[in-house]
C-alpha positions as CSV (number, residue, x, y, z in Angstrom):
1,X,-1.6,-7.8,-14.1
2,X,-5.3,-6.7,-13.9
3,X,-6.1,-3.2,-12.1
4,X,-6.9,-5.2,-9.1
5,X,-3.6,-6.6,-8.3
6,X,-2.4,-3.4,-8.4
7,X,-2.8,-1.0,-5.9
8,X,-4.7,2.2,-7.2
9,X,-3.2,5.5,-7.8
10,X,-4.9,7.0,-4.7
11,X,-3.6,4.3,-2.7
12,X,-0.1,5.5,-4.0
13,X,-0.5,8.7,-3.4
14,X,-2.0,8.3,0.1
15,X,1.1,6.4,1.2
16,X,3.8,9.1,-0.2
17,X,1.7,11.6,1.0
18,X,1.6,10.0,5.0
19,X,5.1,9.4,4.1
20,X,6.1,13.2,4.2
21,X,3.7,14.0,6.9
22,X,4.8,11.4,9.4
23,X,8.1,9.8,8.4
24,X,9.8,11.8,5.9
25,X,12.8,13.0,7.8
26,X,15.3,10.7,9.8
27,X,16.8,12.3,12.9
28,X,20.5,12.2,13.3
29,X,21.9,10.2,16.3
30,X,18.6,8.8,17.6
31,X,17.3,7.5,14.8
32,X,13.7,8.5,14.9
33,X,11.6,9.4,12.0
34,X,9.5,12.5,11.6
35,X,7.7,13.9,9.0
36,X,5.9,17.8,8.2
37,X,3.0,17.5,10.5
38,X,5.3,17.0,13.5
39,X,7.3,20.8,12.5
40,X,4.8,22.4,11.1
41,X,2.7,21.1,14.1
42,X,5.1,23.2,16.1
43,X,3.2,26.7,15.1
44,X,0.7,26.9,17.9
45,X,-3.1,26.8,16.2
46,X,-2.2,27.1,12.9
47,X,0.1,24.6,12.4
48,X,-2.1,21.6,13.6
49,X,-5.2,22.9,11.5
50,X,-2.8,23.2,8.4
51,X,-1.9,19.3,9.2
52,X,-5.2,18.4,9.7
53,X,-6.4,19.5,6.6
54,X,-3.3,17.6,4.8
55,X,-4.4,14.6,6.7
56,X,-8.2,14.9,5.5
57,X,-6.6,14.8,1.8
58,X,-5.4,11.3,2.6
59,X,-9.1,10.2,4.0
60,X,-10.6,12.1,0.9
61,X,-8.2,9.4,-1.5
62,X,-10.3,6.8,0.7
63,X,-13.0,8.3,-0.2
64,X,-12.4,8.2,-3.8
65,X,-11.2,4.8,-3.7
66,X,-15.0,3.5,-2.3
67,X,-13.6,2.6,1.3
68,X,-17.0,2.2,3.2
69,X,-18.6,5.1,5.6
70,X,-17.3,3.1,9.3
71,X,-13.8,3.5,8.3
72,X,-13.5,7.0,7.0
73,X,-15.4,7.7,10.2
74,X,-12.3,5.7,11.9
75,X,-9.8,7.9,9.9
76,X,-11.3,11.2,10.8
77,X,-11.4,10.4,14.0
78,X,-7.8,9.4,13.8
79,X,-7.1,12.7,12.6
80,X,-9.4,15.0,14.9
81,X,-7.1,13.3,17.8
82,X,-4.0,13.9,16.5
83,X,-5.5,17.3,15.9
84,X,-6.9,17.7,19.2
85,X,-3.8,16.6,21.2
86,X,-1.9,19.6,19.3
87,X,-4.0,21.7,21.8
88,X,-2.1,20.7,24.9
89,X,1.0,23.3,25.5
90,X,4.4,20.7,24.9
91,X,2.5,17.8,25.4
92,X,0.6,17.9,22.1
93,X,4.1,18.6,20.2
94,X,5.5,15.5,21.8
95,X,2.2,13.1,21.2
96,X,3.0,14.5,17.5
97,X,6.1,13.1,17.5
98,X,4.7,9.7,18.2
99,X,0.9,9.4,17.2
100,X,1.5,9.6,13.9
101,X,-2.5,9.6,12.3
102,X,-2.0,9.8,8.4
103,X,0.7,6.8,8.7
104,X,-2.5,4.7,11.1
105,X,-5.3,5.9,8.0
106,X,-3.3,4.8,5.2
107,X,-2.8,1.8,7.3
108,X,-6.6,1.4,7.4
109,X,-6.5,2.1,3.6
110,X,-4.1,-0.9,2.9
111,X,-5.7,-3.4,4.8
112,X,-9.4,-2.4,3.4
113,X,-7.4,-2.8,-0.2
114,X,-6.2,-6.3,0.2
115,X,-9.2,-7.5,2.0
116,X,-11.1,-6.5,-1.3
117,X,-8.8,-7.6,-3.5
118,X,-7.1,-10.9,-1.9
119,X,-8.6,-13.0,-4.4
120,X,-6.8,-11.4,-7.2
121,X,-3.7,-10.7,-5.9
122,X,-3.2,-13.9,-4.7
123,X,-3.9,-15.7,-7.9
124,X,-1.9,-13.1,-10.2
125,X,1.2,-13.8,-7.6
126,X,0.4,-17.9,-8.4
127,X,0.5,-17.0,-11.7
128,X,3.9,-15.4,-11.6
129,X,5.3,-17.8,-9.8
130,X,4.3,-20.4,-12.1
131,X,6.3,-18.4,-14.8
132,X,9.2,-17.7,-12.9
133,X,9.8,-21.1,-12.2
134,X,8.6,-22.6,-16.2
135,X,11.7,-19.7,-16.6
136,X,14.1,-21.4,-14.5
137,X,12.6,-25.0,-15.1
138,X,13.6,-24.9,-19.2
């Protein structure tokens, strides 16, 4: 496999990272995921400003992996939302429950990825396949 038919470290690390800010912890009985930025988020001002500096670590890894200047601008505005609705008394702690921003820019990340890389991926996974079955051909 050639680096691009794998996805990059930052890539990785984006997606654990959104992980434990949006989805990280399963709630018993109504089985709905959650993550840090939805408790922390709880702490009135601080809390949302601490998530929204997590969340620009993610669009900083997008940065680093060369994503163009249109979608980064997507991303942060992503997380300025998210950010902003945490300013409404209650209703910003419920719209954190459900607008979950790092999980949508990772999203964005993945897609940008495997646009750029389609080519590649795509052949190395003909290429595998091809040896999988010479494998099970013999």
């Amino acid at each position: 496999m050639t680096s691009q038919t794998k996805a990059p470290k930052e890539l990785l690390k984006a997606q654990k990272w959104a992980n434990m800010l949006d989805t990280a912890i399963k709630l018993p009985v109504i089985n709905f995921r959650v993550g840090l930025d939805s408790i922390v988020g709880l702490i009135p001002g601080v809390g949302d400003a601490l998530m929204l500096f997590a969340g620009f670590r993610i669009i900083r890894m997008g940065q680093k992996l060369g994503m163009p200047n249109d979608l980064i601008k997507v991303m942060v505005r992503n997380s300025v939302l998210d950010f902003g609705l945490g300013f409404i008394p209650f209703i910003g702690d419920v719209a954190d429950f459900f607008y979950k921003s790092n999980s949508k820019n990772v999203q964005i990340m993945e897609r940008w990825w495997i646009e750029n890389n389609k080519a590649a991926v795509d052949a190395s996974a003909r290429e595998q396949f091809r040896d999988w079955e010479e494998k099970f051909d013999s």
